[in-house]
C-alpha positions in Angstrom: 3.5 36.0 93.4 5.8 38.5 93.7 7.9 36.8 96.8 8.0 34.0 94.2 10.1 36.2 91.3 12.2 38.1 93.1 15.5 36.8 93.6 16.9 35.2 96.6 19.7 37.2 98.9 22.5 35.2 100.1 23.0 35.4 104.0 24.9 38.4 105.0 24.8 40.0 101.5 22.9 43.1 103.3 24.9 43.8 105.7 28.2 43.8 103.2 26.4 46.0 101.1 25.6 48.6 103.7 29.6 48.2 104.6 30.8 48.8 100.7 28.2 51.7 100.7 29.1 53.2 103.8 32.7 52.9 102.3 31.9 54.5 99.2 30.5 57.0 100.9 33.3 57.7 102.6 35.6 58.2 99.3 33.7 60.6 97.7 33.1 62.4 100.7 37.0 62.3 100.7 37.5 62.8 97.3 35.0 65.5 96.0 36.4 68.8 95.6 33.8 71.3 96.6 33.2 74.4 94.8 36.2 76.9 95.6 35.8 80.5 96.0 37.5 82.6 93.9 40.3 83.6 96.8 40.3 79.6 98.0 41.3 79.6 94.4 44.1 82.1 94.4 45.4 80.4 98.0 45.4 77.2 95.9 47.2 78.4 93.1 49.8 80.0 95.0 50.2 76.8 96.8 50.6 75.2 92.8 53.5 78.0 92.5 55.4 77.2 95.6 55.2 74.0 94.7 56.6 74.3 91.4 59.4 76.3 92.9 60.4 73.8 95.5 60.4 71.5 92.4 62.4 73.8 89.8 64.7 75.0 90.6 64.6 74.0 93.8 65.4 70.1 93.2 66.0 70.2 89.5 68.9 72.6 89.2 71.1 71.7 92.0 70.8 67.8 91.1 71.8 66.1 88.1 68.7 65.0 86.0 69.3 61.1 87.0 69.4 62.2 90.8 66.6 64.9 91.0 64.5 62.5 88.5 65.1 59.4 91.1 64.0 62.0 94.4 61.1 63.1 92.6 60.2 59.6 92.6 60.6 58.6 95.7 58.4 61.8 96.6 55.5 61.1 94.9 55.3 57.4 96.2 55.7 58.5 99.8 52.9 60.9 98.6 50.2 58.8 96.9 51.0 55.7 99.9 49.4 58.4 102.2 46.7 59.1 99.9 45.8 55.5 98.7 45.8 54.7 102.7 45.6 57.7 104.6 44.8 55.9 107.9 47.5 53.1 107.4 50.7 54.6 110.2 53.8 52.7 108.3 53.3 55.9 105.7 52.8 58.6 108.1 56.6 58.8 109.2 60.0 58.0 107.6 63.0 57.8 109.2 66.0 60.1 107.8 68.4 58.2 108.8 67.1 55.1 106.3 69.6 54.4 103.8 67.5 54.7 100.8 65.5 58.2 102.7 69.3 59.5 103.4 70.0 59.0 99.5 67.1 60.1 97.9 65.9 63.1 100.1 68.2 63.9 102.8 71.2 64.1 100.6 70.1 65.6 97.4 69.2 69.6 97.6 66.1 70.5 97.9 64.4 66.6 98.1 63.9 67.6 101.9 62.4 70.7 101.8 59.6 69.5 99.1 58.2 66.5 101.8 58.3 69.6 104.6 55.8 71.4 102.6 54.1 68.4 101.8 53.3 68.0 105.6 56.2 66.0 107.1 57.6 67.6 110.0 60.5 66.4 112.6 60.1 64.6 115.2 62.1 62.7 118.0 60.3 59.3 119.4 62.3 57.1 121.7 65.6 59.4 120.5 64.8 58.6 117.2 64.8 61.0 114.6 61.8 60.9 112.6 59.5 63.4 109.7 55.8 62.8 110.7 52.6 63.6 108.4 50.4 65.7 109.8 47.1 65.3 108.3 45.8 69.2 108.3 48.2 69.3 105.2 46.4 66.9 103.7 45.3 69.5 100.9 49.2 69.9 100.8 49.5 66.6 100.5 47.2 66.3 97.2 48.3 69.3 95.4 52.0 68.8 96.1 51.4 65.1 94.6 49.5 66.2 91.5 52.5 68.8 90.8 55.1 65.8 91.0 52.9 63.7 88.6 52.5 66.7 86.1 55.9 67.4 86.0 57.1 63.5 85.7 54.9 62.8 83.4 56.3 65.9 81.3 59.7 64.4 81.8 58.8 60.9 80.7 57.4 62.0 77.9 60.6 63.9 76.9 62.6 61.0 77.7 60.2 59.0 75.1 60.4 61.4 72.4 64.4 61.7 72.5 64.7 57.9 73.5 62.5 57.6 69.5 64.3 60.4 67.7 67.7 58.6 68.7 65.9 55.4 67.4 65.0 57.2 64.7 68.1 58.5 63.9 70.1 55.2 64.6 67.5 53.8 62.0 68.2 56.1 59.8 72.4 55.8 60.1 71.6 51.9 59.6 69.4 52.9 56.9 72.2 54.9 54.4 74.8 52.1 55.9 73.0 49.3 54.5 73.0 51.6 51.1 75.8 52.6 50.8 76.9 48.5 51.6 74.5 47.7 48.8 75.8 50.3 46.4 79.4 49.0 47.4 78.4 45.7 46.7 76.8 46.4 43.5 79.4 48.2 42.1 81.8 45.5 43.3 79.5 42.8 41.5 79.2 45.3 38.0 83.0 44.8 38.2 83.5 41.6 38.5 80.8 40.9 35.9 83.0 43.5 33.6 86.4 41.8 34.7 84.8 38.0 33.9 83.1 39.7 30.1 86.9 41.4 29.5 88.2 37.9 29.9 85.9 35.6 27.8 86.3 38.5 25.2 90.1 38.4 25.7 90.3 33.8 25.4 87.6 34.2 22.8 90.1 36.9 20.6 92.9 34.4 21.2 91.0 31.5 20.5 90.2 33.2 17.5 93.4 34.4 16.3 94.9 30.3 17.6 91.8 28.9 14.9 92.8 30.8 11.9 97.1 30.7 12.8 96.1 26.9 12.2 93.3 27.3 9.0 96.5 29.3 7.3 99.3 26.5 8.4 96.2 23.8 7.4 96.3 26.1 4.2 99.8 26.2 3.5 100.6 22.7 4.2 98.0 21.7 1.6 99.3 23.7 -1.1 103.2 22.7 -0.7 101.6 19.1 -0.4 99.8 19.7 -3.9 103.1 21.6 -5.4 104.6 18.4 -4.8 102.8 15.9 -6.2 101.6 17.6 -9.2 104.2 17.3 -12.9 104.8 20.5 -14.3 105.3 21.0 -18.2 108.1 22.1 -19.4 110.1 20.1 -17.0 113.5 18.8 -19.1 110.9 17.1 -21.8 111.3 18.0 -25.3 108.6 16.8 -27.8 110.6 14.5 -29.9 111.3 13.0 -27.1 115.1 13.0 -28.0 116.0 14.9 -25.0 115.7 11.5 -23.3 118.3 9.9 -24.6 121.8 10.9 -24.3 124.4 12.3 -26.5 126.6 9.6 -26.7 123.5 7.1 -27.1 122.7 9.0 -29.8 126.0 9.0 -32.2 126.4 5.7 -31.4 122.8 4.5 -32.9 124.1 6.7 -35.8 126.9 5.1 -36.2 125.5 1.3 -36.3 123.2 1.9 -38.9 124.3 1.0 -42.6 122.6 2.4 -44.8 120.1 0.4 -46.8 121.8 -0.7 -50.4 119.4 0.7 -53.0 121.1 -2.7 -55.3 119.8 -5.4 -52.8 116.7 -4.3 -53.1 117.0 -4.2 -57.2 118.5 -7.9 -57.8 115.7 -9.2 -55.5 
């Protein structure tokens, strides 16, 4: 009953098993600090000290920051290769004469002397120059590392922090340009505004002053028109209407007239 529910291994699933556990084993063996005494302690710290010595001012100072920055680099990769695969040989050795080992810690102060302490020590194979690991410093190896890590990652987050206030600030500086823009622009639109109101105020006064310059001449024009056609008394009329005869008319009427025989009228 029970053979029946319980789940069927794969081929070879036992022996893989006792491999990954025999390899897991192996890495915490590797890997678990024990307990330190309290003067495996002090040796330890002291160790930490040297380290940070060898580190600053020992590569920091003499170096620009680009340069000592790029060598500690370099040092903590040829560190944790070692560590990630201590039994691999292409990370036990380096060659000083490498371009890019020549650059980074041959030639800048200090670079060297940090991978001695490490464990790298110099050799000559087949007249070759060489710095070999040797694995008794393996403690070396790990507290040198952590040191290089603690003070990169100090460094990087510097670098973050004045990499944000400068984006910050440039924020900021776009920030009062784009005001300042604005406010320019505004005050350039008030103005124009103003200008375009001063204008129609200035046609709409002239229109204005054009409309009643014409209502007055309209005005005029009308009443010289009405002067003219209206008769005025008193205009060389008298009320006899004698004065529209002439003088000589006159004495001449006078003078054709007899006057009416008072007899005539009595023999009738």
């Amino acid at each position: 009953m029970s053979n029946a529910s319980s789940p069927a291994i794969p081929p070879g699933s036992a022996a893989i098993s006792a491999e990954a556990l025999a390899a897991a084993a192996e890495r915490r063996t590797r890997d678990t600090a024990p307990q330190l005494t309290a003067a495996q302690l002090a040796v330890e710290r002291e160790r930490r000290q040297r380290f940070r010595r060898l580190l600053d001012p020992g590569i920091i100072r003499p170096n620009t920051r680009q340069q000592a920055m790029s060598s500690l680099k370099t040092l903590l990769t040829i560190s944790e290769n070692i560590l990630r695969e201590p039994d691999n040989e292409k990370y036990q050795q380096f060659k000083p004469t490498n371009t890019m080992i020549k650059r980074e810690l041959v030639d800048r102060k200090g670079a060297l002397e940090y991978a001695i302490e490490l464990g790298f020590k110099p050799e000559v194979i087949n007249f070759q120059p060489y710095y070999t690991f040797h694995r008794r410093h393996f403690e070396d190896l790990q507290i040198g590392s952590i040191i290089l890590k603690e003070y990169l990652a100090i460094e990087n987050e510097k670098e973050e922090r004045i990499a944000l206030a400068k984006k910050n600030e440039k924020a900021a500086h776009d920030a009062i340009a784009e005001k300042v823009k604005l406010a320019f622009m505004d005050d350039r639109k008030a103005k124009l505004v103003r200008d375009q109101i001063e204008r129609e105020q200035r046609v709409g006064r002239a229109e204005a002053a054009a409309r009643r310059a014409t209502i007055e001449a309209e005005k005029a024009a009308r009443l010289a028109a009405l002067a003219a056609e209206v008769d005025m008394p008193g205009s060389g009329h008298t009320i006899s209407g004698a004065g529209d005869l002439p003088e000589e008319e006159m004495v001449h009427e006078d003078i054709d007239e007899e006057p009416e025989d008072p007899l005539e009228h009595k023999n009738c």
